[in-house]
N, CA and C atoms as a LAMMPS dump frame, in Angstrom:
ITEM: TIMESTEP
0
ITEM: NUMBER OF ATOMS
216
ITEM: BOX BOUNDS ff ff ff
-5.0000000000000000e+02 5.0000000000000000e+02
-5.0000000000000000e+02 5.0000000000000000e+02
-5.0000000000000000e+02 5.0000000000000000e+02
ITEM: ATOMS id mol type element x y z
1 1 1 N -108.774 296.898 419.224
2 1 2 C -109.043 295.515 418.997
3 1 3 C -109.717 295.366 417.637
4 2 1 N -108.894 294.225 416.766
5 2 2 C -109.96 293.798 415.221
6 2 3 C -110.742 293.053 415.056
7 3 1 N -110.323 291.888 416.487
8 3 2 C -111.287 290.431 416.205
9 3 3 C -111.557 290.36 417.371
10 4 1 N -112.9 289.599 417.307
11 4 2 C -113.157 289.361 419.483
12 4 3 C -113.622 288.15 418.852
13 5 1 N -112.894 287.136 419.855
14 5 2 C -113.076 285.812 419.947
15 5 3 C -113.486 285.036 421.006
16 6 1 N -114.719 284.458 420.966
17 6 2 C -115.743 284.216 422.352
18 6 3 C -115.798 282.813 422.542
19 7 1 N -115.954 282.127 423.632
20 7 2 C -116.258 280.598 423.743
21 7 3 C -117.407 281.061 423.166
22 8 1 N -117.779 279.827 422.393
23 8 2 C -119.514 279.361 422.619
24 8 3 C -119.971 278.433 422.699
25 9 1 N -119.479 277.139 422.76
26 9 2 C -119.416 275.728 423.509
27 9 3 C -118.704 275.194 423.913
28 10 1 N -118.619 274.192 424.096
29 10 2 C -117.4 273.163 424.467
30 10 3 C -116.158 273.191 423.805
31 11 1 N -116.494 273.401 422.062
32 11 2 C -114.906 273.149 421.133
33 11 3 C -115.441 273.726 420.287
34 12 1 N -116.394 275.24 420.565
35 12 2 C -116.187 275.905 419.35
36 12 3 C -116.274 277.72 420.12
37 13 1 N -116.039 278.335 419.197
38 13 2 C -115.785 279.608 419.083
39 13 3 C -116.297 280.687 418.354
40 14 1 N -116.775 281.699 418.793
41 14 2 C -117.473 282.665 418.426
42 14 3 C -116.698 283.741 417.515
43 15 1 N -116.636 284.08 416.429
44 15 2 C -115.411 285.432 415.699
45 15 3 C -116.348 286.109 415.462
46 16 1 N -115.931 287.549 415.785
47 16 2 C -116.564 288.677 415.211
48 16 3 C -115.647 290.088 415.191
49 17 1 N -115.941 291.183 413.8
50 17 2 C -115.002 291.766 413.85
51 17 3 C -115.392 292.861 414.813
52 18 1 N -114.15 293.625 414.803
53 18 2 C -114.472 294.627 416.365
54 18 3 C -114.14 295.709 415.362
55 19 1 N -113.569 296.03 414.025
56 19 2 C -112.953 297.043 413.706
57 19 3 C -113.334 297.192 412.128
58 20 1 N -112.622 298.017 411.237
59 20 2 C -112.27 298.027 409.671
60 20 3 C -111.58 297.349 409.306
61 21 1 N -110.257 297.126 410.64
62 21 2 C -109.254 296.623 410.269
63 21 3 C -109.569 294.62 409.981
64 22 1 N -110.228 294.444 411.48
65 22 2 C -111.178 292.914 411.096
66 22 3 C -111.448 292.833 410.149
67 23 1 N -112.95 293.581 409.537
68 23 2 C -113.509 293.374 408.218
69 23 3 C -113.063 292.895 407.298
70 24 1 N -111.988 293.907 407.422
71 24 2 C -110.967 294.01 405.698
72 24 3 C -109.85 292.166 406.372
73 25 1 N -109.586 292.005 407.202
74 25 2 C -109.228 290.649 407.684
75 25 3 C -109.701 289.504 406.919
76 26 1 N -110.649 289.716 407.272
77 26 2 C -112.012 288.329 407.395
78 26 3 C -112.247 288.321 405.47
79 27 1 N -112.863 289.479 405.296
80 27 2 C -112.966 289.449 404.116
81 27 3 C -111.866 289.015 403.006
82 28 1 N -110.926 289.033 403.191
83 28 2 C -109.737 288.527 402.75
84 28 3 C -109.33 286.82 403.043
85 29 1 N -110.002 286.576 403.541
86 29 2 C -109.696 284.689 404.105
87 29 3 C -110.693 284.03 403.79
88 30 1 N -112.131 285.194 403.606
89 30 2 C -113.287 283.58 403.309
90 30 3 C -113.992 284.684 401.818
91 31 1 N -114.348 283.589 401.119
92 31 2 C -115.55 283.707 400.222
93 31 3 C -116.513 284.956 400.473
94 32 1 N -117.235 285.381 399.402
95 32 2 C -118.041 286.518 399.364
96 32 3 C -119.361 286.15 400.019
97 33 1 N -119.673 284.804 399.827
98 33 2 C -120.84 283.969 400.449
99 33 3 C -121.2 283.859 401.673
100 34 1 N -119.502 283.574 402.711
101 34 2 C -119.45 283.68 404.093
102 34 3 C -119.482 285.513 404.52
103 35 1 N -119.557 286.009 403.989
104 35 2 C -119.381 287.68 404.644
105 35 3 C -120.313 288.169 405.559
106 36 1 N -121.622 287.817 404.946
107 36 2 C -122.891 288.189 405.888
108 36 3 C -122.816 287.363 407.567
109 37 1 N -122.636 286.152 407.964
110 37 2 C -122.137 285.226 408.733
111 37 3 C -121.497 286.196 409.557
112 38 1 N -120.19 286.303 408.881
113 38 2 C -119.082 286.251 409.507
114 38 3 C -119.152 288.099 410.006
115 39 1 N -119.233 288.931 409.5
116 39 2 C -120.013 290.214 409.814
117 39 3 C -120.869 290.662 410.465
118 40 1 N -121.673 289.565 410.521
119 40 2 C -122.813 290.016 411.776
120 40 3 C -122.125 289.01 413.442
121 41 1 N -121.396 288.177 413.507
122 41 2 C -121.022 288.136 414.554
123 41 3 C -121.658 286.265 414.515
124 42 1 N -122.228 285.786 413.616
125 42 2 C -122.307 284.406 413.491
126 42 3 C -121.581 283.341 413.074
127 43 1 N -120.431 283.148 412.745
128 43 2 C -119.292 282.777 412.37
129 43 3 C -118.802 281.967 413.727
130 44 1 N -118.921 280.845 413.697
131 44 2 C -118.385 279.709 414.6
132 44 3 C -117.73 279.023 414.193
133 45 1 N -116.517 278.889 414.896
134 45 2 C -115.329 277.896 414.46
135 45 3 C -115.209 276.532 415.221
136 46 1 N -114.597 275.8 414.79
137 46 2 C -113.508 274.449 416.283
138 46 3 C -112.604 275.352 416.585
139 47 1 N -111.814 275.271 417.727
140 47 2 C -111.239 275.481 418.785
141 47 3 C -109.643 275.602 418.104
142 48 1 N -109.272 274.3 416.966
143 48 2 C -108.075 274.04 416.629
144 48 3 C -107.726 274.845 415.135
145 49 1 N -109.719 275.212 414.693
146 49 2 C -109.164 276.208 413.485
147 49 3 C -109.512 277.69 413.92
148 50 1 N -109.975 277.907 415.411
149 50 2 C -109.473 279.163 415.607
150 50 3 C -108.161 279.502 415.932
151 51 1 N -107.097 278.415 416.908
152 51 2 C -106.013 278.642 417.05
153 51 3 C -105.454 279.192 415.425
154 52 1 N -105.389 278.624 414.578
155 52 2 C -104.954 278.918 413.078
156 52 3 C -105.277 280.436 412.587
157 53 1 N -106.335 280.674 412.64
158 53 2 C -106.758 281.675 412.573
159 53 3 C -105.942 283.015 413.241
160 54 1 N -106.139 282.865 414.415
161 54 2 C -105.758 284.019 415.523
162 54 3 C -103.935 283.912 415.138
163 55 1 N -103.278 282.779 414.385
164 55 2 C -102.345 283.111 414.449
165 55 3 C -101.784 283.769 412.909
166 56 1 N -102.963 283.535 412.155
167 56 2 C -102.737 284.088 411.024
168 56 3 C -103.157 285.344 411.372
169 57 1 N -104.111 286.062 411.874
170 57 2 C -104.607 287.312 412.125
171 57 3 C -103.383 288.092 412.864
172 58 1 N -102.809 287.755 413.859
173 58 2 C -101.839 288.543 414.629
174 58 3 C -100.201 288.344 413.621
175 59 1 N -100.287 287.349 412.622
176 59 2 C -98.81 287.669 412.2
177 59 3 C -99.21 288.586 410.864
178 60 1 N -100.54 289 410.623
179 60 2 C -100.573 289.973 409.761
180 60 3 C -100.659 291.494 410.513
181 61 1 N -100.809 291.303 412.097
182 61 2 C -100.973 292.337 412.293
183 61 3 C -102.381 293.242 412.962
184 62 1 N -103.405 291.997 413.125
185 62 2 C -104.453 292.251 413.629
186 62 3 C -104.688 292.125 414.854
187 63 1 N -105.107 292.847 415.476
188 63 2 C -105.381 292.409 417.145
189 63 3 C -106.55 291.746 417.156
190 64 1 N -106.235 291.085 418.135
191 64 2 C -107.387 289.752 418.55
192 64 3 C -107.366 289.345 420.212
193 65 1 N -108.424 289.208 420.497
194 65 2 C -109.056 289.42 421.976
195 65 3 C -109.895 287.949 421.985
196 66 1 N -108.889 287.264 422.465
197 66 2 C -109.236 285.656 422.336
198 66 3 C -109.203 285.189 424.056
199 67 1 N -110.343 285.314 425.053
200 67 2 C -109.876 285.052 426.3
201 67 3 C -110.227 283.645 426.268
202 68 1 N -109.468 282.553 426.533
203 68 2 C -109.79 281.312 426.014
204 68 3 C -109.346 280.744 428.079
205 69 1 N -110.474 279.638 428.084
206 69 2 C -110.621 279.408 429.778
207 69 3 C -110.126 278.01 429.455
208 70 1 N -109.833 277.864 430.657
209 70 2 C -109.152 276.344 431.127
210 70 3 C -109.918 275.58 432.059
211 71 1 N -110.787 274.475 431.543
212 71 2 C -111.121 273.865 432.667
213 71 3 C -110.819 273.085 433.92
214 72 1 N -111.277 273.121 434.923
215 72 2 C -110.345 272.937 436.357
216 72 3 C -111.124 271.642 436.655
């Protein structure tokens, strides 16, 4: 696994990398500014720009561990 992707509220989302392969991911999509954030596991998204995300991450090839719940 490269990315683990966590609820953490209502309409947002937790990213953090799980791997080298993440790192080198992440580091490649945001600014040198966001690295510390997004590296230590603080990096919160919306819901509709993690979908974007996870689909840019898996058509490059990254695994991603996105258990996303459905409310009943």
């Amino acid at each position: 696994m490269d990315l683990i992707a966590q609820p953490h509220d209502s309409d947002l989302v937790l990213l953090q990398p799980a791997s080298i392969h993440g790192v080198f991911w992440l580091q490649c999509h945001f600014p040198e500014s966001e690295w510390d954030a997004l590296l230590s596991g603080q990096a919160v998204f919306e819901v509709n720009c993690m979908k974007q995300l996870a689909q840019d991450a898996r058509q490059a090839g990254v695994s991603l561990d996105w258990a996303t719940s459905v409310a009943s």
